[in-house]
C-alpha positions as protocol buffer text, in pm:
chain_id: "A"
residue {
  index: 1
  type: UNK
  ca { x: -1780 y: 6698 z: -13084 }
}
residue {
  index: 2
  type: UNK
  ca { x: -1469 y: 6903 z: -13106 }
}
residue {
  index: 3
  type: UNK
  ca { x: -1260 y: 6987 z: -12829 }
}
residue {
  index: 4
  type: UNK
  ca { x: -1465 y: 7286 z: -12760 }
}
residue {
  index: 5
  type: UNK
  ca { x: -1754 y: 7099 z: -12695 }
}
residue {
  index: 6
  type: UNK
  ca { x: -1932 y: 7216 z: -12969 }
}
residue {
  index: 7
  type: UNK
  ca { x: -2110 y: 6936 z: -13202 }
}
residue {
  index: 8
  type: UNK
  ca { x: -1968 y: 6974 z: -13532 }
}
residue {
  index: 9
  type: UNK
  ca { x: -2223 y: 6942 z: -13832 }
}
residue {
  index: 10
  type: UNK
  ca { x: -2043 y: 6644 z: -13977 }
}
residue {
  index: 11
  type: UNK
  ca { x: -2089 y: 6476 z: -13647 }
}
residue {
  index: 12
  type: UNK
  ca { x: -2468 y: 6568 z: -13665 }
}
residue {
  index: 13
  type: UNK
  ca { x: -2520 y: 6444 z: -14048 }
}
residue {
  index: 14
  type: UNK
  ca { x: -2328 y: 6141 z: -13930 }
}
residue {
  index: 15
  type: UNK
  ca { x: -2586 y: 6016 z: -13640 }
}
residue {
  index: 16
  type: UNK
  ca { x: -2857 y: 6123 z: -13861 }
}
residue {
  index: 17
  type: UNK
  ca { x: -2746 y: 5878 z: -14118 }
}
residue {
  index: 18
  type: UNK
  ca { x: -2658 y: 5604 z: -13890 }
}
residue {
  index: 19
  type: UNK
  ca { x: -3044 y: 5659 z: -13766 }
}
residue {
  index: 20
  type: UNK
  ca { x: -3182 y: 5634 z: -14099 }
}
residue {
  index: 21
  type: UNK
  ca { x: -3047 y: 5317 z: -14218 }
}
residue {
  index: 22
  type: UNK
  ca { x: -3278 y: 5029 z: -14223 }
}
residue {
  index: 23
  type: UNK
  ca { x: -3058 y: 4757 z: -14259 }
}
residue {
  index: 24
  type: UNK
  ca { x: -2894 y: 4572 z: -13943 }
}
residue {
  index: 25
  type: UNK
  ca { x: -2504 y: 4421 z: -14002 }
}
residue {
  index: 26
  type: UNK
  ca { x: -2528 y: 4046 z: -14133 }
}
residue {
  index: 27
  type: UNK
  ca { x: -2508 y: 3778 z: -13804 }
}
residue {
  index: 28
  type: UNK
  ca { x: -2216 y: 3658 z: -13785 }
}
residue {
  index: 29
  type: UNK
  ca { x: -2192 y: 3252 z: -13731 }
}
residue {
  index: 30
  type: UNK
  ca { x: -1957 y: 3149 z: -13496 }
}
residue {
  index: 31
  type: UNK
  ca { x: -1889 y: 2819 z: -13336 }
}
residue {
  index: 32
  type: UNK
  ca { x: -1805 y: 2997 z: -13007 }
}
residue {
  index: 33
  type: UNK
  ca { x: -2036 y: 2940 z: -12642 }
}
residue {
  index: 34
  type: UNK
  ca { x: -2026 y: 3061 z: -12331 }
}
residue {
  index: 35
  type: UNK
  ca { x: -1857 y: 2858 z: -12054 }
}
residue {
  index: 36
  type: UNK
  ca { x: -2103 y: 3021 z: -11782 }
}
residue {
  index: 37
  type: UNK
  ca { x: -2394 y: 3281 z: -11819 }
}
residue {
  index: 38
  type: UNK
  ca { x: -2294 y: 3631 z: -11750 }
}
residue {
  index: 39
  type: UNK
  ca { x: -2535 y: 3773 z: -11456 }
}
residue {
  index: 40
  type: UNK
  ca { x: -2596 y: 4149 z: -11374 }
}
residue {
  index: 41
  type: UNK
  ca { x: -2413 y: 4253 z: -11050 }
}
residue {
  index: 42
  type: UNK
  ca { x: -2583 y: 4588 z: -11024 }
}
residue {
  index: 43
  type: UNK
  ca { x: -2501 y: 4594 z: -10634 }
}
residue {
  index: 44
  type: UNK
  ca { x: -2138 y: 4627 z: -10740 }
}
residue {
  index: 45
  type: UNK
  ca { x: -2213 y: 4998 z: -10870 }
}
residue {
  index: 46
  type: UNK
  ca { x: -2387 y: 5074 z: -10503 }
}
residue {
  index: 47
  type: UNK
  ca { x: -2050 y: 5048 z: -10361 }
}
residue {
  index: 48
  type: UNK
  ca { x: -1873 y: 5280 z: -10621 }
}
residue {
  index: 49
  type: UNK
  ca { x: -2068 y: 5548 z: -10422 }
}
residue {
  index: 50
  type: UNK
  ca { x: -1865 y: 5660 z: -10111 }
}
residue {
  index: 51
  type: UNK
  ca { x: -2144 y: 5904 z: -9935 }
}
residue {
  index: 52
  type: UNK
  ca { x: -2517 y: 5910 z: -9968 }
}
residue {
  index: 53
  type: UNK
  ca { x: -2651 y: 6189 z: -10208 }
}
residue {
  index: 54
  type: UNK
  ca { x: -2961 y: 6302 z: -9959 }
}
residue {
  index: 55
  type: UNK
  ca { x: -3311 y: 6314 z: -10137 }
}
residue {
  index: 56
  type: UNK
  ca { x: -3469 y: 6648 z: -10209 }
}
């Protein structure tokens, strides 16, 4: 997108590309583990909001 915020056609042909291929990247083997299991804290983003949105 340029700084117009118009999508430019190289940008288009790009994604449509990216969609098309049908090959994933190699894995990559690592020796590397997690110390502790990463849990979702979606609470955390219910205090981000500082008024209530009322519903319609």
């Amino acid at each position: 997108m340029t700084s117009s915020g118009i999508t430019s056609a190289e940008h288009v042909l790009n994604v449509l590309a990216r969609l098309n291929q049908s090959q994933f990247p190699a894995q990559v083997e690592t020796s590397l583990k997690l110390g502790e299991e990463l849990l979702a804290n979606t609470s955390r983003y219910d205090n981000l909001s500082t008024h209530e949105v009322p519903n319609v």
